[in-house]
C-alpha positions, 0 to 999 in steps of 0.5 A, spaced: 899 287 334 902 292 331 904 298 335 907 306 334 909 309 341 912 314 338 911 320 333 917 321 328 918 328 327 924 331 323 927 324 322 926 322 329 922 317 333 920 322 339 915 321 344 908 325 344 906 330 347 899 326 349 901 319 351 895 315 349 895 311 344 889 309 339 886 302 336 887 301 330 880 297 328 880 292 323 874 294 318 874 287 317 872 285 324 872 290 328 878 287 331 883 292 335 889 289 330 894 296 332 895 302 337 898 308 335 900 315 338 897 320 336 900 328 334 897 334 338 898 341 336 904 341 341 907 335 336 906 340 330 909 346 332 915 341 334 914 339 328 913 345 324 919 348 327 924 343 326 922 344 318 922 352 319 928 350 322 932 347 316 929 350 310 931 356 313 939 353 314 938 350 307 941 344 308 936 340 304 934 345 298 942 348 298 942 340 295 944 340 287 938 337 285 941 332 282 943 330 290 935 330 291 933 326 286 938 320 288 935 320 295 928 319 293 931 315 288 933 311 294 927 312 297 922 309 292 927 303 291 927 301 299 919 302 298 919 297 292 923 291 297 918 292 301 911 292 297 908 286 300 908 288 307 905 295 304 898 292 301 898 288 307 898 293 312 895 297 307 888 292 306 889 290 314 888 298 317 883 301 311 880 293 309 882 295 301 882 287 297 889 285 296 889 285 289 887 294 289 894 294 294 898 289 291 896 293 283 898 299 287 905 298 289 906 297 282 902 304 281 907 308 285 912 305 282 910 309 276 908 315 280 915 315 283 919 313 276 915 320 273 917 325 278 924 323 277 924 323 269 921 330 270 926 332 276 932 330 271 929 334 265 926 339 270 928 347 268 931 348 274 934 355 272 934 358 265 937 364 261 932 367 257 933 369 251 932 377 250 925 379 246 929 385 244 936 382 241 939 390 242 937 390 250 943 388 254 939 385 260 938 378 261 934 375 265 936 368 269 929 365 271 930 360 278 926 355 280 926 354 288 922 350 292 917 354 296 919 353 303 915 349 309 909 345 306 903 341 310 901 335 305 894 333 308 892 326 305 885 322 306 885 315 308 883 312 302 890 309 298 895 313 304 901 310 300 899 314 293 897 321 296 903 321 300 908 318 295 904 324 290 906 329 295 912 328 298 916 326 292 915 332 288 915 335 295 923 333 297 924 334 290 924 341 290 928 342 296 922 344 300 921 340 308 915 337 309 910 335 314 906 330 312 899 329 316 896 323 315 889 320 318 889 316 324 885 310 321 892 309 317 898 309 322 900 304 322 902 303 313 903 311 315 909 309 321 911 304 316 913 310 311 916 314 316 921 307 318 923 308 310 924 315 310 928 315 316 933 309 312 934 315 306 937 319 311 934 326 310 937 331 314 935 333 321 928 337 321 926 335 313 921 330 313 915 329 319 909 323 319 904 325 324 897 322 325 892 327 327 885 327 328 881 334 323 882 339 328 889 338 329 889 338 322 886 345 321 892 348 327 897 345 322 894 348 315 894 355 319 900 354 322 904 361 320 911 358 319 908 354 313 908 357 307 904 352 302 898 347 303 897 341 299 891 337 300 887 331 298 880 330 301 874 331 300 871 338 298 868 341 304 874 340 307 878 342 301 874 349 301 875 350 309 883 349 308 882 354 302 878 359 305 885 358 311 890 360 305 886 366 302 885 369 310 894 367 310 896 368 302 898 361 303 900 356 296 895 351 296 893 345 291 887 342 292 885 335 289 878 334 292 872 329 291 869 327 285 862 324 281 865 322 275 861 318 268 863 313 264 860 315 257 858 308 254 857 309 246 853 307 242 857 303 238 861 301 244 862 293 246 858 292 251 861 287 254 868 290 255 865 297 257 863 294 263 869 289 264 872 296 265 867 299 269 869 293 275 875 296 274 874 304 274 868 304 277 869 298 283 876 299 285 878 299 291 872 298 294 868 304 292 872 308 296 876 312 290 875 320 288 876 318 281 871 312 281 866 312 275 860 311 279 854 315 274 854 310 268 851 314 262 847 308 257 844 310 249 836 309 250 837 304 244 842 299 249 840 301 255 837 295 258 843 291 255 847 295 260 843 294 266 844 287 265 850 287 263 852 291 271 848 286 274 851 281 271 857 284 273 856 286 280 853 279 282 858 276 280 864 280 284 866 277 291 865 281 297 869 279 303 876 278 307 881 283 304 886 277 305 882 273 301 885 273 293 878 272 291 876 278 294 875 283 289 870 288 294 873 289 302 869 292 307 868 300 308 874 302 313 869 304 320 862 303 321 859 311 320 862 310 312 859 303 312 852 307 315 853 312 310 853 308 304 847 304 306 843 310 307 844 312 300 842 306 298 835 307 301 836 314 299 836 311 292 830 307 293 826 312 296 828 317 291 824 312 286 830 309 282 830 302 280 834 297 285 837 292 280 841 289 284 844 290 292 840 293 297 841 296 304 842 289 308 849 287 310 852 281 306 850 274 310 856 272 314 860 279 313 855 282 319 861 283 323 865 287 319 864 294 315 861 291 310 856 294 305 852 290 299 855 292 292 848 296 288 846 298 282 841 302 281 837 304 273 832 309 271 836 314 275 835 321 273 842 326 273 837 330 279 837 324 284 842 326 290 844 318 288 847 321 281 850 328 284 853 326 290 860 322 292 858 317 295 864 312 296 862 306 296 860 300 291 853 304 288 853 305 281 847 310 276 845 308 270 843 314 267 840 314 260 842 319 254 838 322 248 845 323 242 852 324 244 850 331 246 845 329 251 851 325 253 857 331 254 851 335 257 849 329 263 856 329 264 857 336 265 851 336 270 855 336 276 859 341 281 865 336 280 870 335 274 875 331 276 875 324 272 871 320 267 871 316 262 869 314 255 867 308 251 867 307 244 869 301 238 872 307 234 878 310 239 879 316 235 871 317 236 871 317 244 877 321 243 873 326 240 867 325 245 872 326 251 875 332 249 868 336 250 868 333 257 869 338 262 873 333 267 880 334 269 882 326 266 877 322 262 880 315 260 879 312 253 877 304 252 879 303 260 886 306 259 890 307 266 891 314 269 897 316 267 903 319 271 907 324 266 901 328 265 898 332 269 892 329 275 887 335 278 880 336 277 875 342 273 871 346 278 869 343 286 874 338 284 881 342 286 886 347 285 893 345 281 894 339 279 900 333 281 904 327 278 909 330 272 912 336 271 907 339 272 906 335 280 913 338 281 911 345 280 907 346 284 912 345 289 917 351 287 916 358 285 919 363 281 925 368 280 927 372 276 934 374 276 935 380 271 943 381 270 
């Protein structure tokens, strides 16, 4: 049993405000396999205050940039030691299979490495060159961190969308108040065991887990100057409607329905090795997963067969288990909400392939859902247009390449996709008309020099990269 009795605020382990502590329930059985405090509103204004408190004395964003980049650099080496126990209490608290936690750690690695590079060759303060060679004015362009930023993370991957936010976030001097969801407190009290080995000073780093509504105090706080935010997107327009009432910095990185355009000269059979990948990871319960596949008419059928073939064959079960490839959903209301759109799809008309609404034999105990596909699905379907969240793919048809890109398109969200072709220049092109913030090509792994963020429903702003980085700072303009 795996217990955090304490809170740890400004780099300290305190006591809560609110004794009690929650079960941390295992998806897998339902078994209580950890408890944990729990922040209320008086934790973040101790909190708040703490971080208001040291950016303000500038103990932290005073610090050469070279001297951040070695803390965090610490930081991520110390995660890297201790990867395995990670996955493990990741898979434990969110029932995420061990092969998605394991691959994971290896993903926040490159994260990590891609901030660093882009903190190193970071413009921290340029002198620009004057438009007018005879002016004798000057101007030295400062990029400093913003002040104090509440990052908000969901439960799906907590490691990825913490690392993804307090990296860049320290980086650029700023002090943070992470709040993570409480069904991850126990990974989440491990993160804050490491940030304290880094040694941050005093006041800079919090990790609160905290239900919704002492969320909502955090992101209204007056001593925060900047919301960053993953989650869904009611959410998301909830916490932007909050920073537009305030003149808050935000960034948004919200929901997704994405599509995987198989060509019609694709490999059938590589298409859809990758969808097991980029459609099924994690369980299903991915914002980039690319749950509408979009099939020629000519070889359409091949595909449907090819996912059924593909989905049958998957493991489903304990997440400890090295052979399981999809765990359970990570509380019963998020089991029940899967199963619901698999009935929903049914009575929608569209053709059960494989799967259904039962829970898998054996598994009753648990969170878990049966894997599904679902063919002759019209784009209009709420199974075609809705985040589900879970292992239920569409298999949409399309008409030529445009029919493709406009099916695509046909959703309020953008925010990844993929395209699959035999000619890579080919899906390239295809993939420049996507509206959509990432589109892979072939299968390719998301990148994290590059920009990541969403079109439309799908978010403000953008992280990883430099461009990550950026959106921690804001400009000045000194003019001399």
């Amino acid at each position: 049993m795996i217990t955090y009795g304490r809170l740890f605020i400004g780099g300290s382990w305190v006591e809560p405000s609110a004794p009690d502590l929650l079960d941390i329930a295992s998806p897998h059985d339902r078994s209580v396999v950890g408890r944990a405090a729990q922040a209320r509103p008086a934790d973040i204004d101790r909190a708040v205050s703490a971080a208001r408190a040291s950016f303000d004395a500038g103990a932290w964003r005073l610090t050469p940039p070279a001297e951040r980049i070695a803390a965090l650099r610490a930081f991520n080496a110390l995660r890297e030691k201790n990867a395995e126990e990670i996955a493990h209490l990741i898979s434990l608290e969110n029932g995420s299979a061990g092969w998605f936690t394991r691959a994971g750690q290896l993903g926040l690695t490159r994260q990590a490495n891609a901030y660093l590079k882009a903190a190193e060759e970071f413009g921290w303060e340029e002198t620009l060159a004057p438009s007018d060679p005879a002016s004798p004015v000057r101007s030295v362009v400062r990029r400093e961190a913003v002040g104090v930023v509440a990052a908000v993370i969901p439960w799906n991957s907590p490691f990825s969308s913490a690392t993804s936010k307090i990296i860049p976030a320290l980086l650029a001097g700023n002090s943070v108040v992470l709040k993570v969801s409480p069904e991850n407190s126990l990974s989440m009290g491990f993160l804050a065991g490491l940030l304290e080995r880094v040694g941050l000073p005093e006041g800079v780093i919090s990790v609160l887990p905290a239900d919704r509504e002492t969320s909502e105090y955090l992101v209204s706080h007056e001593k925060v100057d900047k919301i960053a935010f993953t989650g869904s997107t009611r959410a998301g327009r909830r916490i932007a409607s909050i920073a537009g009432e305030r003149l808050k910095r935000v960034s948004l990185e919200l929901g997704g329905k994405s599509a995987a355009i198989i060509l019609p000269d694709a490999d059938i059979k590589k298409a859809v090795a990758g969808v097991k990948y980029g459609s099924l990871l994690n369980n299903g319960e991915s914002c980039v997963a690319q749950t509408r596949i979009l099939a020629p008419r000519g070889r359409y059928e091949e595909v449907v067969a090819a996912l059924k073939e593909l989905v049958e064959s998957l493991r489903v079960g304990d997440p400890n288990d090295p052979d399981t490839f999809i765990g359970p959903m990570i509380r019963p209301d998020q089991q029940e909400r899967v199963r619901d759109y698999i009935r929903l799809g049914i009575e929608e008309g569209a053709r059960l392939v494989t799967g259904g609404p039962q829970i898998p034999a054996g598994l009753e105990k648990g969170n878990y859902v049966t894997p599904t596909v679902f063919a002759d699905v019209d784009n209009s379907m709420r199974i075609a247009r809705e985040e589900i969240f879970g292992p239920v793919l569409v298999v949409i048809p399309y008409d030529d390449e445009d029919d493709a890109v406009r099916i695509a398109d046909d959703s309020e969200y953008g925010l990844s996709g993929g395209v699959w072709s035999s000619d890579e220049e080919h899906a390239l092109a295809v993939a420049r008309r996507v509206r959509t913030g990432t589109v892979t090509v072939n299968g390719a792994s998301i990148g994290f020099d590059g920009p990541f963020g969403g079109f439309k429903a799908s978010g403000i702003g953008r992280e990883y990269g430099a461009a990550g980085l950026g959106t921690y700072t804001e400009y000045k303009t000194i003019t001399v």
